[in-house]
N, C-alpha and C positions, 0 to 999 in steps of 0.2 A: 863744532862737530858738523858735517857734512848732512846734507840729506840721504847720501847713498848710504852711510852706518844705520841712520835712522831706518830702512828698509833693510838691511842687512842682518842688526843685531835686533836679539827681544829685547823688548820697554827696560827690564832689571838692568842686563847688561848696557846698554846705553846710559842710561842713566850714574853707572858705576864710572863707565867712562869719560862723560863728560864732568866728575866730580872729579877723576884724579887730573884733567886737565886743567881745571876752577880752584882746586881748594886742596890736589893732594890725594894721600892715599883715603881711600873711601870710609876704610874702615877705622881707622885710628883718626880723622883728620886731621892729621899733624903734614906741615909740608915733607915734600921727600928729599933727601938728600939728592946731590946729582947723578952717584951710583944707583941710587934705588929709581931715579926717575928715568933712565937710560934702560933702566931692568923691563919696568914698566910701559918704556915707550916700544923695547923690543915683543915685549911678549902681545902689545896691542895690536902692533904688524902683525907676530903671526898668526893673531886672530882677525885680523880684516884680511890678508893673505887667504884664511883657509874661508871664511865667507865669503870672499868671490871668486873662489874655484869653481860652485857649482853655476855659476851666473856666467862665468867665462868658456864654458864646457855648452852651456846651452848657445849662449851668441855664437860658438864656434859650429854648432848645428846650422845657425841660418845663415852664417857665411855660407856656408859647405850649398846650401838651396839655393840661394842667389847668384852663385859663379854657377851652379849647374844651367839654371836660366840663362845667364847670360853667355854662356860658352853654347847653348843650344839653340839659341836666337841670334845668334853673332853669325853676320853675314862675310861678303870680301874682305873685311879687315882682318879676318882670321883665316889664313890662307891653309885650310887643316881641309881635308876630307869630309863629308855629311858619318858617315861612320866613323870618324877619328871623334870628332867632335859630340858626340851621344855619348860612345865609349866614355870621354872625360865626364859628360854631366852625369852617366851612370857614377861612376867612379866617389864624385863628390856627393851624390846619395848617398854613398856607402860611406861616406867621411861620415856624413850627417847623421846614419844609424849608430856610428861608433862614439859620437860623441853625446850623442841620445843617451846609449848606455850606460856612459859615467855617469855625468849630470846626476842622472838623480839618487846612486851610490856614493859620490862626493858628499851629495846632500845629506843623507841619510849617514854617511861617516863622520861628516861635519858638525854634526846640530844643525844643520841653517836650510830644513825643509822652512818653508814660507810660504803661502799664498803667491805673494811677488812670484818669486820660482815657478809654481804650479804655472800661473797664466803662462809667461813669458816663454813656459816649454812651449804650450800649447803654441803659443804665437810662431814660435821657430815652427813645431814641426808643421804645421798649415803650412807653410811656405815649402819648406824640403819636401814633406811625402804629401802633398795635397796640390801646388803649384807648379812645383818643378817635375813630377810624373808627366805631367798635363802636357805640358809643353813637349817633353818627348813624343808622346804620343801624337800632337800636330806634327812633329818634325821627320817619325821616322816612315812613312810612305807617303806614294802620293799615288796608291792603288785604287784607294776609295775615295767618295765624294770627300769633297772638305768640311762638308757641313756634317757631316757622319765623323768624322774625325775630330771636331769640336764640341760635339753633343758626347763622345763616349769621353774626351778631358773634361769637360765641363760637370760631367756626371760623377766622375772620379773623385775630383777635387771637393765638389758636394757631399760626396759620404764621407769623405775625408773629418771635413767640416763638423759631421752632425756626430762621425765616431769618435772625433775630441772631445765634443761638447758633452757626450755621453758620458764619455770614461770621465769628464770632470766631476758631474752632478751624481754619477752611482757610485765613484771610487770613495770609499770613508777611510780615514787617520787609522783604521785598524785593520785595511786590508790588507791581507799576505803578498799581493803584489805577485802570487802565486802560477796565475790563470786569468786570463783573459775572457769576455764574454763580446764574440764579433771579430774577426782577422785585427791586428794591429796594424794601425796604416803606418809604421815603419815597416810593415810584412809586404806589405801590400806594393805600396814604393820601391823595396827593394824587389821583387816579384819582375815588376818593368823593366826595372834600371836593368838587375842579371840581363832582360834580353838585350836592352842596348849596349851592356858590356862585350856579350856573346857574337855582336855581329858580325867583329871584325875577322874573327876568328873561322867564323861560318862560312863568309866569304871568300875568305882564304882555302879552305876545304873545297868551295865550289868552282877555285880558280886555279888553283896550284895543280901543273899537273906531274908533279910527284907521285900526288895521290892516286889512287886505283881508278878505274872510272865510273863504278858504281859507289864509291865512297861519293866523287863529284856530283853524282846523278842525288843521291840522296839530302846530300847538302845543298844541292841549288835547287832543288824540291822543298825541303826546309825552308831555304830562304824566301823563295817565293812565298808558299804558305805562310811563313810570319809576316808579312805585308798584312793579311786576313787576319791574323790568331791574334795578333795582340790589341788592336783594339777593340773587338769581342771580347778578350782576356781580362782587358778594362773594366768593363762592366760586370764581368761577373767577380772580379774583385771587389769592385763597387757595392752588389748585395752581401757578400761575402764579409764588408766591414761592420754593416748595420745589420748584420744577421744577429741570434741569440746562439750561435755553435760554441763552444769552448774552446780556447787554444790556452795553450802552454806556456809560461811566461820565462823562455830554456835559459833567457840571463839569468836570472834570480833564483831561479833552480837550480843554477849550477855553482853560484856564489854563494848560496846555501850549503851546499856539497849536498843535494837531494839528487844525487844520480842515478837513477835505471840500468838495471846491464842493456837493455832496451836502447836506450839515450846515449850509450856508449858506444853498443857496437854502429847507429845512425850516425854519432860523432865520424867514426873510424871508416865509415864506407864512404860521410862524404870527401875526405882527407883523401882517401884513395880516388874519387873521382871526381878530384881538381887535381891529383897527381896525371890521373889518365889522359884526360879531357879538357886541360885546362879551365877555362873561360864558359866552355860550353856547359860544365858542370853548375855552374851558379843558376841557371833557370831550371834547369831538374829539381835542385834540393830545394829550391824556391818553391814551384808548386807543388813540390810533394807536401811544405811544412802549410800550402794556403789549402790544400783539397784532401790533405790524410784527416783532417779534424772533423768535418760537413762529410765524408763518406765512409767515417767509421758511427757515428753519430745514426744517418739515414740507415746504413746497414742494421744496426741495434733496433731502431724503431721498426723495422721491416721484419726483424726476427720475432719483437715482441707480439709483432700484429698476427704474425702465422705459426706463434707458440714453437718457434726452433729454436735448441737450445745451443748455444755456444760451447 
């Protein structure tokens, strides 16, 4: 038996297995026929098959962060665009949240939540939403100093760091997995990415003249200002990870079937403005889902404080 079953399967099951490979079937031990060991050998496949779904779902996380790095650090040998090229590392954040999501529903489908697992998220998502934001944020202006530009990635990638560390040591084997305490920095990561995704499209608005020309006027006003906004945006995502606010945990809520008419119709407006908007629609619902939590939160505490009633 392998060392990866040993990490894979719990001590009983292990043990089960490595006896009908030694001595036969476990429980009777009588050798097994060649039907019965062919039965056997098949149904241990699809139990090593479904224990390394959730392991294959997470390493496909930290591909998805790794090609984004390296497609947004990739110089002349990628003969792409500075805006083509974001686009795609956004794009592979967005691989990297979706495969975030399985992961750990496989697990939880599977039997084979683990320790192993737990870490090994954490490792992937350090690299997707804690490393590979960063780097955008070096790559996409050259408005501001450079050294403002690596202090707000480098501040990123640190609350990144400490809002894993968090969610490992508070989260307990019994939590609903319901609600979040502090932005999830897959929120946070894809927050960025939307704008890197968004830029191509923005530029297009500010260059195409199809368009009206106060459409253009507002778009290369846009663009320019997003030079500014987003590594400021950095930082306050940055507090926003290691804050105590609440957030909503919409996967698990909704794979519950705990849906809100609330939840639905937010589903259904943002359907309609990626219908409208394309591309440009992703950094809308993005901050709405990072600043509607911390400014319903502040509002409540502001009403308690001057006795207004809701």
């Amino acid at each position: 038996m392998s060392e990866l079953k040993r990490e894979l399967y719990a001590p009983d099951e292990f043990d089960d297995l490595a006896a009908i490979d030694a001595e036969g079937d476990p429980e009777s031990g009588k050798p097994l026929s060649r039907k019965d060991f062919r039965r056997q050998k098949r149904k241990r496949r699809r139990k090593v098959m479904l224990a390394v779904l959730p392991t294959m779902l997470t390493l496909g996380n930290g591909v998805c962060g790794l090609g984004a790095i390296a497609v947004a650090i990739s110089g002349v040998e990628l003969d792409w665009p500075l805006e083509q090229k974001l686009f795609t590392s956004g794009m592979l954040i967005f691989g990297g949240m979706l495969f975030d999501a399985l992961d750990g529903s496989a697990a939880r489908m599977t039997g084979q939540e683990t320790e192993f697992g737990a870490q090994l998220d954490s490792l992937c998502d350090a690299v997707t939403f804690g490393t590979a934001p960063a780097v955008i944020i070096w790559r996409i202006t050259d408005a501001l100093p450079q050294r403002f530009l690596w202090a707000a990635g480098v501040l990123f990638t640190l609350c990144v760091l400490i809002r894993l560390a968090r969610f490992n040591v508070e989260t307990g084997e019994d939590d609903s997995h319901e609600t979040f305490e502090g932005l999830p920095s897959p929120a946070a990561a894809g927050t960025l990415a939307a704008f890197a995704i968004a830029m191509p499209d923005l530029k297009d608005l500010a260059s195409n003249k199809i368009y009206h020309e106060s459409i253009q006027a507002v778009a290369n006003a846009a663009l320019v200002a997003s030079h500014y906004f987003i590594p400021a945006l950095a930082g306050v995502l940055a507090y926003l990870m290691v804050s105590r606010f609440q957030y909503p945990h919409l996967v698990a809520q909704w794979v519950k079937g705990r849906r809100t008419t609330h939840q639905i119709g937010q589903a259904m407006f943002a359907v309609g403005g990626v219908f409208l908007l394309h591309w440009l629609a992703l950094p809308i619902a993005f901050c709405y889902f990072a600043f509607a939590a911390p400014l319903r939160s502040l509002m409540r505490s502001w009403r308690g404080q001057n006795g207004v009633k809701e």
